[in-house]
C-alpha positions, 0 to 999 in steps of 0.5 A: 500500500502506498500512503502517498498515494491517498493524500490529497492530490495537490499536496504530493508536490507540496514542501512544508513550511521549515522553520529555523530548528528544522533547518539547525539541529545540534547544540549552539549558545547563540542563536541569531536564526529565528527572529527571537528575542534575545533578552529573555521573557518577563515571565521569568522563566526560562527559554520563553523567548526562543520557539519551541521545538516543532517536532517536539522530539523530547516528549516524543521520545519520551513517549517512546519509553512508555508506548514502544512506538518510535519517534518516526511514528509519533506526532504530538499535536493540540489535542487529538483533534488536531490529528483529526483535523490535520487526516481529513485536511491532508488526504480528503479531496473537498467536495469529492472525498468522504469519510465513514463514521459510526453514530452515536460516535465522538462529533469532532469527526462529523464537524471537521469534515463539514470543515473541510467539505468532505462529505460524511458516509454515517452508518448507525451503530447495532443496538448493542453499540457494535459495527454493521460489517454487512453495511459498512461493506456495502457502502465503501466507496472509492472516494472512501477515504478515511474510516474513523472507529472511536473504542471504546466509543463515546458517548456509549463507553463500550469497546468495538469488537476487536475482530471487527476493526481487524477485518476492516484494517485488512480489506479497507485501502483507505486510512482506518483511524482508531480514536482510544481516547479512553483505552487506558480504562478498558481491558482490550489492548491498544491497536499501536501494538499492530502498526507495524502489520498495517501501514494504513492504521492511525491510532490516536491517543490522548493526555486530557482523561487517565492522564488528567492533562485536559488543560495542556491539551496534548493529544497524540497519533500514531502510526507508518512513517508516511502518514506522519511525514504528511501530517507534520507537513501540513501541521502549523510550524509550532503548534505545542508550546514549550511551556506544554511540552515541559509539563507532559514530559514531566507528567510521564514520569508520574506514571505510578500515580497515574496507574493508581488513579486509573486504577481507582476510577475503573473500581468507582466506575464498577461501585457506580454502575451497581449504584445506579441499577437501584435508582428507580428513575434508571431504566438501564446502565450500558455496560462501559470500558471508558471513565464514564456511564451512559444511563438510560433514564425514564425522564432523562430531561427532568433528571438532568434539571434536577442534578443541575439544580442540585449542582451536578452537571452530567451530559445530556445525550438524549437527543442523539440518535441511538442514546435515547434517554439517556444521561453521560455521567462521567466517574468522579471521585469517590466523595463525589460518586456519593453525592450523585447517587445521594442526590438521585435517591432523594429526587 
């Protein structure tokens, strides 16, 4: 399979912007290349005024350590939206190319084609979450781009069958994304482990839910050299910042207490799914491998007014075709997890 040949036409012959650190590499104590300030920051700390490194090969190689995958087949981005974003720029043709997409599913996918005027090929989910294999092969166009698989899935919280996206990857000519966002809450293992057996898999990862870094925005893909060559070409030049590449840097080196809270949100979120099976207004708790719940209530609307009034602030995810009824409740901490099933039982 040659990854080349799925971008966008028009950027085969395209360069990417080179900034003064692509162009330099190696140590020096004065530089006069990038238009920098040579006085320092205000702020008092330290290298702010020079431009952060755009591959940010520390934290990549850092990673490394932990996720086995090689600098080559990493890139860091401003969350994993910018890696959604930067796929279906890159290799969707506008107002020729589609992508698939399995609702009820995370919206950025849907939002970033209309973006982007790539058309969106929706294919609802099966009643208990899973993928219509029948379906999706019948509608794999040659337009067909990209496949994006959220597992677990939100907002339903389950895993897709492994099997199922493994017969995808083997028979899609297109670029099939798998999204793990919440992988570290799940028992499946991550798919990273199979991206030397297919060139065409993209595996997006995230710091903002087990490592509890939603505010650095920090977000991470991975997957074959050429589709992360085409992605740092059409990326901006610097698009995480110093200060953000320092502290996620710092946060992989917390990895116990990381493990812990992983570890304790995955035992709140058993107590909680018990819990609320003995609320009367709970019609249903779908089972979940993320660090959040779908329940499906009797009055999900006056339910959620309710815990609002109270203080308690869930996801309204009624409305979306496949989640009727239903309420997102994310796992808080212990204290908090008391406090809503206190509150629901009082209603």
């Amino acid at each position: 399979m040659n990854i080349a040949d799925l971008q966008r036409a028009h950027l085969k012959n395209v360069k990417g912007y080179s900034t003064a650190r692509d162009e330099f590499k190696g140590e020096a104590k004065i530089f006069l290349d990038a238009n920098e300030n040579p006085y320092g920051s205000p702020l008092e700390l330290e290298s702010f005024n020079r431009y952060p490194d755009p591959l940010q090969l520390d934290l990549k190689e850092a990673l490394g350590k932990i996720k086995g995958v090689p600098i080559e087949n990493t890139f860091i981005g401003n969350g994993s939206d910018e890696a959604i974003d930067l796929l279906i720029k890159a290799f969707c043709e506008p107002g020729v190319d589609e992508i698939m997409v399995f609702p009820p599913t995370y919206g950025m996918y849907e939002v970033c084609a209309n973006i982007h005027n790539v058309h969106i090929q929706s294919i609802p989910l099966l009643p208990d979450f899973q993928l219509n294999l029948d379906s999706i092969a019948e509608k794999i166009k040659k337009t067909t781009k990209i496949i994006f698989l959220c597992s677990p899935n939100n907002p339903s919280g389950n895993c897709l069958n492994r099997e199922d996206i493994e017969t995808i990857l083997a028979n899609f000519k297109g670029l099939v994304v798998v999204d793990e966002a919440y992988i570290n809450f799940a028992r499946q293992r991550s798919f990273i482990q199979e991206l030397t057996e297919y060139p065409n898999l993209v595996v997006l990862q995230t710091f903002s839910k087990a490592w509890g870094l939603a505010g650095l925005r920090v977000g991470m893909a991975f997957s074959s050299r050429p589709v992360i060559d085409i992605l740092n070409k059409v990326k901006a030049p610097y698009n995480l910042s110093t200060l953000i590449q320092q502290q996620a840097i710092k946060s992989l080196n917390q990895l116990p207490q990381i493990n812990e809270w992983i570890k304790e949100i995955v035992r709140e979120r058993i107590r909680l799914t018990q819990l609320l099976q003995d609320i009367p207004e709970v019609i249903k708790v779908f089972p979940s491998d993320a660090n959040f719940i779908l329940v499906k209530f009797k009055d999900p609307q006056a339910v959620y007014n309710y815990l609002m009034q109270a203080g308690i602030i869930v996801r309204d995810r009624s409305k979306i075709a496949g989640c009727e009824g239903c309420l997102r409740i994310s796992i808080g901490t212990p204290k908090e997890n008391e406090t809503l099933i206190l509150t629901l039982k009082q209603r």
